[in-house]
N, CA, C and O atoms as a DFTB+ gen file, in Angstrom:
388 C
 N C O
     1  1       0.863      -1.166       0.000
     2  2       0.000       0.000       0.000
     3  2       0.906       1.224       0.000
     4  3       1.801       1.358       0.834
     5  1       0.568       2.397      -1.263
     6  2       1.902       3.442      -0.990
     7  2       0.790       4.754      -1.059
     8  3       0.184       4.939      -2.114
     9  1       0.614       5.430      -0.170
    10  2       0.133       6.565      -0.052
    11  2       0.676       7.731      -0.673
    12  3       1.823       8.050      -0.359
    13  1      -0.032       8.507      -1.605
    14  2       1.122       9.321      -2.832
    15  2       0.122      10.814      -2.443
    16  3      -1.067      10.846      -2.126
    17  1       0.767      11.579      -2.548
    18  2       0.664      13.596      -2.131
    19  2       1.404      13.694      -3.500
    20  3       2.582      13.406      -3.707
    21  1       0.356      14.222      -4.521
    22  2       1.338      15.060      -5.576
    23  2       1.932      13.795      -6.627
    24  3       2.979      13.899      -7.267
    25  1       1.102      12.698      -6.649
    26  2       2.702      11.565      -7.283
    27  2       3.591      11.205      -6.786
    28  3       4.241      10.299      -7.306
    29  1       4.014      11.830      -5.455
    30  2       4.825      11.307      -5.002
    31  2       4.062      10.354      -3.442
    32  3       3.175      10.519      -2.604
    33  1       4.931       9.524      -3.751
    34  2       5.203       8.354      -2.489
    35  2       5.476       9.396      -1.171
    36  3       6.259      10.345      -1.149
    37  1       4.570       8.912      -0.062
    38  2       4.827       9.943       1.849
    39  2       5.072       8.615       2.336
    40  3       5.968       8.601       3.181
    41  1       4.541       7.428       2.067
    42  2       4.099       6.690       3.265
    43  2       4.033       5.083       1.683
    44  3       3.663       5.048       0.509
    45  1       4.553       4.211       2.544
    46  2       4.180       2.660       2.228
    47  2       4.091       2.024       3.246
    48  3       4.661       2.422       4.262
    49  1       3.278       0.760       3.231
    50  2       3.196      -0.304       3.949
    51  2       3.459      -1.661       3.400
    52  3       3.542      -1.894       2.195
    53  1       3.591      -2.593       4.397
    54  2       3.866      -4.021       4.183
    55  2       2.949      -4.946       4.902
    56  3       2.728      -4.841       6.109
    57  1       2.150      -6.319       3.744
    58  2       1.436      -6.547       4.537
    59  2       1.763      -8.558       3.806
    60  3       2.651      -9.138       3.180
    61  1       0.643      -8.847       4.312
    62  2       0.727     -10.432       4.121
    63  2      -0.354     -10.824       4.524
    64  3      -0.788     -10.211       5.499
    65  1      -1.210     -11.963       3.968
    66  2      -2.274     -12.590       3.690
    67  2      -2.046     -14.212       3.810
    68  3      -1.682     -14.961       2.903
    69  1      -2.261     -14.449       4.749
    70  2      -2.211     -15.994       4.985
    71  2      -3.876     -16.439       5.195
    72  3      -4.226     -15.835       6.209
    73  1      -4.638     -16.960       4.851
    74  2      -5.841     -17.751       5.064
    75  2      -6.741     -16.324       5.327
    76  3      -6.902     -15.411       4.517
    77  1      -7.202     -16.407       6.521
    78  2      -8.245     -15.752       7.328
    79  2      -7.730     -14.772       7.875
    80  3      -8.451     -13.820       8.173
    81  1      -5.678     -14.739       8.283
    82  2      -5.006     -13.946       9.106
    83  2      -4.531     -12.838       7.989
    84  3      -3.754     -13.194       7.103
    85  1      -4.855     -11.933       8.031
    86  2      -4.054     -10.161       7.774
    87  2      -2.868     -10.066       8.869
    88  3      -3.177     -10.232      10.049
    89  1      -1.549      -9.811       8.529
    90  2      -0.285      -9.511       9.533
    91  2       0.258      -8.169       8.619
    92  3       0.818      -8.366       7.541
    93  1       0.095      -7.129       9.016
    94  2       0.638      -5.712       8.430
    95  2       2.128      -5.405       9.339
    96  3       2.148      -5.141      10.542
    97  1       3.338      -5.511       8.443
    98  2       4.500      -4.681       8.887
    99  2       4.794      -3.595       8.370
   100  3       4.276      -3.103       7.367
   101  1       5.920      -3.013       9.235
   102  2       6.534      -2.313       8.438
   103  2       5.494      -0.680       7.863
   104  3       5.286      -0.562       6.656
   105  1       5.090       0.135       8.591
   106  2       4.155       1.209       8.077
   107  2       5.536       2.304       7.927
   108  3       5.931       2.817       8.974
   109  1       6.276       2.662       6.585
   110  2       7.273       3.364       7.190
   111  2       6.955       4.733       6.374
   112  3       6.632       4.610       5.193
   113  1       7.017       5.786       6.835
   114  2       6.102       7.213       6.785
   115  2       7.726       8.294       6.572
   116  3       8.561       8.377       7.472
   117  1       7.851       8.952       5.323
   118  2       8.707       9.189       4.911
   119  2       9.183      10.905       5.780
   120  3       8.383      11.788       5.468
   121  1      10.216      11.339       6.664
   122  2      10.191      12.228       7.964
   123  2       9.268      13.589       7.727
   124  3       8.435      14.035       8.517
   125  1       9.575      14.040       6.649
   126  2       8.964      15.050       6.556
   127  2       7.270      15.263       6.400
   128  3       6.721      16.364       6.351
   129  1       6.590      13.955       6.334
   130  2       5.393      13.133       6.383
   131  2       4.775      13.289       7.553
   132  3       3.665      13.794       7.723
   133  1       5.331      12.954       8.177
   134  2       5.124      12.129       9.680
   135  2       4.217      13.119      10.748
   136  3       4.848      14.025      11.293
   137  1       2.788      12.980      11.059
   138  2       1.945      13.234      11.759
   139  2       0.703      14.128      10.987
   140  3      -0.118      14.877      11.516
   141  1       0.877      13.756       9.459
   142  2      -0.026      14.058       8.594
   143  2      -1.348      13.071       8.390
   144  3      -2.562      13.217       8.245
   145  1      -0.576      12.194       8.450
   146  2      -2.425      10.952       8.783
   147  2      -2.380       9.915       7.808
   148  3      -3.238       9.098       7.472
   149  1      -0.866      10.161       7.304
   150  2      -0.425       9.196       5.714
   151  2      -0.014       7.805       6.210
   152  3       0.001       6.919       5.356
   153  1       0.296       7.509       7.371
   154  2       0.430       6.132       7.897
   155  2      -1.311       5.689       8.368
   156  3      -1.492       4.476       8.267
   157  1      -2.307       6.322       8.750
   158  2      -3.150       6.244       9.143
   159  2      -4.202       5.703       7.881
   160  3      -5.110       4.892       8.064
   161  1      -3.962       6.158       6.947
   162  2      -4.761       5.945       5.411
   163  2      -4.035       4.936       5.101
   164  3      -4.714       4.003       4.672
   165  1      -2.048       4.580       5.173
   166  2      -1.913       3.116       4.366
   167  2      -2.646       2.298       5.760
   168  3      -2.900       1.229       5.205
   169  1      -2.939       2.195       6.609
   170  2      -3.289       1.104       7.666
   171  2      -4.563       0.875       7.360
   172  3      -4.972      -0.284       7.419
   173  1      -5.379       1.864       6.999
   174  2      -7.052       1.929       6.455
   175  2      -6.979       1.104       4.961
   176  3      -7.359      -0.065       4.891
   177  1      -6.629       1.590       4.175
   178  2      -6.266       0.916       2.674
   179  2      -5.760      -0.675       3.298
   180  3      -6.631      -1.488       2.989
   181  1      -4.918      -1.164       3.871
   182  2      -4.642      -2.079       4.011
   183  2      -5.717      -3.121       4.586
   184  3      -5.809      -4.263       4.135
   185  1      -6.526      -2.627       5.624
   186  2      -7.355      -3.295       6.251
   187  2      -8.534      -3.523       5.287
   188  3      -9.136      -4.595       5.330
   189  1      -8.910      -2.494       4.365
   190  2     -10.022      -2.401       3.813
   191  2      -9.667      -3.628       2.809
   192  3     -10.514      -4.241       2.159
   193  1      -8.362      -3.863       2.794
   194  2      -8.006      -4.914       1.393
   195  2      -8.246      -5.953       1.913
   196  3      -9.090      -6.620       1.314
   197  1      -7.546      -6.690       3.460
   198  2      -7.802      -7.179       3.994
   199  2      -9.219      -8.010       3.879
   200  3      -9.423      -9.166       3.511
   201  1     -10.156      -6.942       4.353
   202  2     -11.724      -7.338       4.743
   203  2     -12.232      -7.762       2.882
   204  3     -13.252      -8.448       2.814
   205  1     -11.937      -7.592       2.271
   206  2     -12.491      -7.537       0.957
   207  2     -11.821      -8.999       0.076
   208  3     -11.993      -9.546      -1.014
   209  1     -10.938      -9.205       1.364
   210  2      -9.643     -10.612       0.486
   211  2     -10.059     -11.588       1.360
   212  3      -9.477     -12.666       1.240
   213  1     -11.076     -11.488       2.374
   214  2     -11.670     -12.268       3.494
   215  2     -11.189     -12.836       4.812
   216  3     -11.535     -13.870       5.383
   217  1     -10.217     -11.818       5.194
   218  2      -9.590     -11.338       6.546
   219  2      -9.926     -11.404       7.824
   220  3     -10.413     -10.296       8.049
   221  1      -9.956     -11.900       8.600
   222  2     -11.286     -12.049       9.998
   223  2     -10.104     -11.320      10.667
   224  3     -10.390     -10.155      10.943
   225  1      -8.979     -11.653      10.969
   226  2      -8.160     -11.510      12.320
   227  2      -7.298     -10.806      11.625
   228  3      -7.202     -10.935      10.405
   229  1      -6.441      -9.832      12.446
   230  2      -5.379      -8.861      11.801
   231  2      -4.532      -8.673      13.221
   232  3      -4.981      -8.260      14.290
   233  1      -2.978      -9.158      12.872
   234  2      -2.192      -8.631      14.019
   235  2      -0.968      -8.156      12.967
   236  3      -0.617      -8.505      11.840
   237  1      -0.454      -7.037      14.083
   238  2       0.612      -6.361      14.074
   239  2       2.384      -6.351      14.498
   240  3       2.870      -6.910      15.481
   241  1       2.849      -5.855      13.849
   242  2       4.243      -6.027      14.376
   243  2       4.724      -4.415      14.390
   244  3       4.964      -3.697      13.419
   245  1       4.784      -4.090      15.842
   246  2       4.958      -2.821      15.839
   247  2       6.600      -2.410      17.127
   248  3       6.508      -2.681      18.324
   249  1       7.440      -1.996      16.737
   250  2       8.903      -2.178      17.672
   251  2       8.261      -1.201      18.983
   252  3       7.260      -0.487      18.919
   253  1       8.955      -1.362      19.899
   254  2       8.220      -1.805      21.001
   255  2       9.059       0.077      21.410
   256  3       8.279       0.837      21.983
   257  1      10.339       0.590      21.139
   258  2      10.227       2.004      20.745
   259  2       9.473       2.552      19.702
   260  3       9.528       3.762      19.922
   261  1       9.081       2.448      19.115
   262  2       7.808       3.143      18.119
   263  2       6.860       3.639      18.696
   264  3       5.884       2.912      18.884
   265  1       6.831       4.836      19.102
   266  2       5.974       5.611      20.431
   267  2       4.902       6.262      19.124
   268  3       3.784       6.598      19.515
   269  1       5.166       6.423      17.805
   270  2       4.204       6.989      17.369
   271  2       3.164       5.795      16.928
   272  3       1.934       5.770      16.971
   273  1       4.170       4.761      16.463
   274  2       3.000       3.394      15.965
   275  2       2.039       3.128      16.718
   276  3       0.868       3.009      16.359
   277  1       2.507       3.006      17.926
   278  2       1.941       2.630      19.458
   279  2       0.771       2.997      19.629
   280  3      -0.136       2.394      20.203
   281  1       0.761       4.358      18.957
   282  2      -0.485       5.529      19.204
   283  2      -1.355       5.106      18.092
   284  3      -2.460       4.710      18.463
   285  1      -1.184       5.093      17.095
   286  2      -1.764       5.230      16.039
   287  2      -2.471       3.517      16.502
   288  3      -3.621       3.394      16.922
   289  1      -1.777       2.666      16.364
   290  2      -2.527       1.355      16.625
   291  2      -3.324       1.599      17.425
   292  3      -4.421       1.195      17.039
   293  1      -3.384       2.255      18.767
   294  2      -4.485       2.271      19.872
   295  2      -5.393       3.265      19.430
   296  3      -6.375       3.404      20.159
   297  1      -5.318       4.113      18.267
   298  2      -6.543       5.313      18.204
   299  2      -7.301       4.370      16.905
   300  3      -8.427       4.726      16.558
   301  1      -6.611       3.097      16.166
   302  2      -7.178       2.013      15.896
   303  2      -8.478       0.951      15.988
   304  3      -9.365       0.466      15.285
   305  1      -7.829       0.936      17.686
   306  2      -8.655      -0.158      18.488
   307  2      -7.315      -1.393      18.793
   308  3      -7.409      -2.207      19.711
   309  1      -6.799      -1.370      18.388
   310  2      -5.573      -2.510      18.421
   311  2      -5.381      -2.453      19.934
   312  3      -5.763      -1.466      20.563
   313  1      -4.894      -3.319      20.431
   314  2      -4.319      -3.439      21.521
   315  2      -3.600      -4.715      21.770
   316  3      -3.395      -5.443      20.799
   317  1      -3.104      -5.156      23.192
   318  2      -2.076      -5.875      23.546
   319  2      -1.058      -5.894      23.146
   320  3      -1.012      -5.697      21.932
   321  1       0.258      -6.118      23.833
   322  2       1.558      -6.551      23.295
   323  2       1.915      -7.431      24.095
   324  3       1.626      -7.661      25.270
   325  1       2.812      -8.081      23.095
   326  2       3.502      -9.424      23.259
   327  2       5.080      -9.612      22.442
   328  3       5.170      -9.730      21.220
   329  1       5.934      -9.613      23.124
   330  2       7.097      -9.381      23.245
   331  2       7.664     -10.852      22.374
   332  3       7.176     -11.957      22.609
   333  1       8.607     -10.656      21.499
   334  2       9.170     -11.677      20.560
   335  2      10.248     -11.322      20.275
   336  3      10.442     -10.114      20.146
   337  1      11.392     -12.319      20.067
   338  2      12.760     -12.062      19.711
   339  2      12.860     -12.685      18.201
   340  3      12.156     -13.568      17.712
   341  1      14.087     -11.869      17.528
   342  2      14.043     -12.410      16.331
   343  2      15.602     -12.939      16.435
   344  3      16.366     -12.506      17.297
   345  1      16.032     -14.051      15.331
   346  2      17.184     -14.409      15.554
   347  2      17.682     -13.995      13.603
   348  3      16.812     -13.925      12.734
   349  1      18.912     -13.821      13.361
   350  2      19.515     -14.097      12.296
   351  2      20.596     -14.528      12.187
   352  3      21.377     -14.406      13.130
   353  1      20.972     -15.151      11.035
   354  2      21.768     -15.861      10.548
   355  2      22.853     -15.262      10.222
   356  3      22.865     -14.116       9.773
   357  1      24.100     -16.116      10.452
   358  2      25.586     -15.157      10.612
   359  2      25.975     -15.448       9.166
   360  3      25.915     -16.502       8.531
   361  1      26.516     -13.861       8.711
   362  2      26.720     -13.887       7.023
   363  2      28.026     -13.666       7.232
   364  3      28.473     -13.732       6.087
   365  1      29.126     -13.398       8.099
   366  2      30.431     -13.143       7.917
   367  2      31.310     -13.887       9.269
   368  3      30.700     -13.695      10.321
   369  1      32.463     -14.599       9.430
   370  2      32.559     -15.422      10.249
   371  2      33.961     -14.308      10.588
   372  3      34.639     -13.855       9.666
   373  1      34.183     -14.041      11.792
   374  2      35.823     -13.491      12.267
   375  2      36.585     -14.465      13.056
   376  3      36.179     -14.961      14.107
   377  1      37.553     -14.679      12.574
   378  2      38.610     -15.557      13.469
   379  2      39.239     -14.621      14.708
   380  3      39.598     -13.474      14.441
   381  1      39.356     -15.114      15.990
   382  2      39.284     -14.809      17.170
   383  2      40.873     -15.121      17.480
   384  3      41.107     -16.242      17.933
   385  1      41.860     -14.328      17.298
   386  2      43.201     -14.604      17.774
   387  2      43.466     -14.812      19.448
   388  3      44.599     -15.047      19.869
């Protein structure tokens, strides 16, 4: 979902569609953007795609400093958090003298 002012791109989102589950990442709102309502419309656009692709349940991945996401999810309706670690995979190995 890319929210455009003028042709140009403010705001995209990232989302994913598994069965019944909607999981939206990633709302990233370009700085000079930010508290215009352009993350608020890709989260609306997204959901509305959601409900129309036959979506029942929708959770979020929102970083747990993200004090503005935080907000925006709760003026939503969203709520709870639940704390998850991610692991990755080592791409460069250093030998340890």
């Amino acid at each position: 979902m890319t929210v455009l002012l003028k042709n140009s791109p403010v705001c995209c989102g990232l989302w994913v569609l598994a069965g019944e589950l909607l999981g939206i990442f990633d709302i990233a709102v370009s700085p000079e953007y930010r508290g215009w309502g352009s993350g608020r419309l890709a989260m609306e656009g997204i959901l509305d795609w959601g409900r129309e692709s036959g979506a029942e349940t929708t959770w979020l991945r929102v970083f747990l400093d993200n004090t503005p996401a935080k907000k925006l999810c709760k003026k939503m309706g969203f709520g709870g958090i639940n704390k998850y670690w991610t692991r990755s995979r080592i791409t460069e190995y250093k030998a340890i003298a």
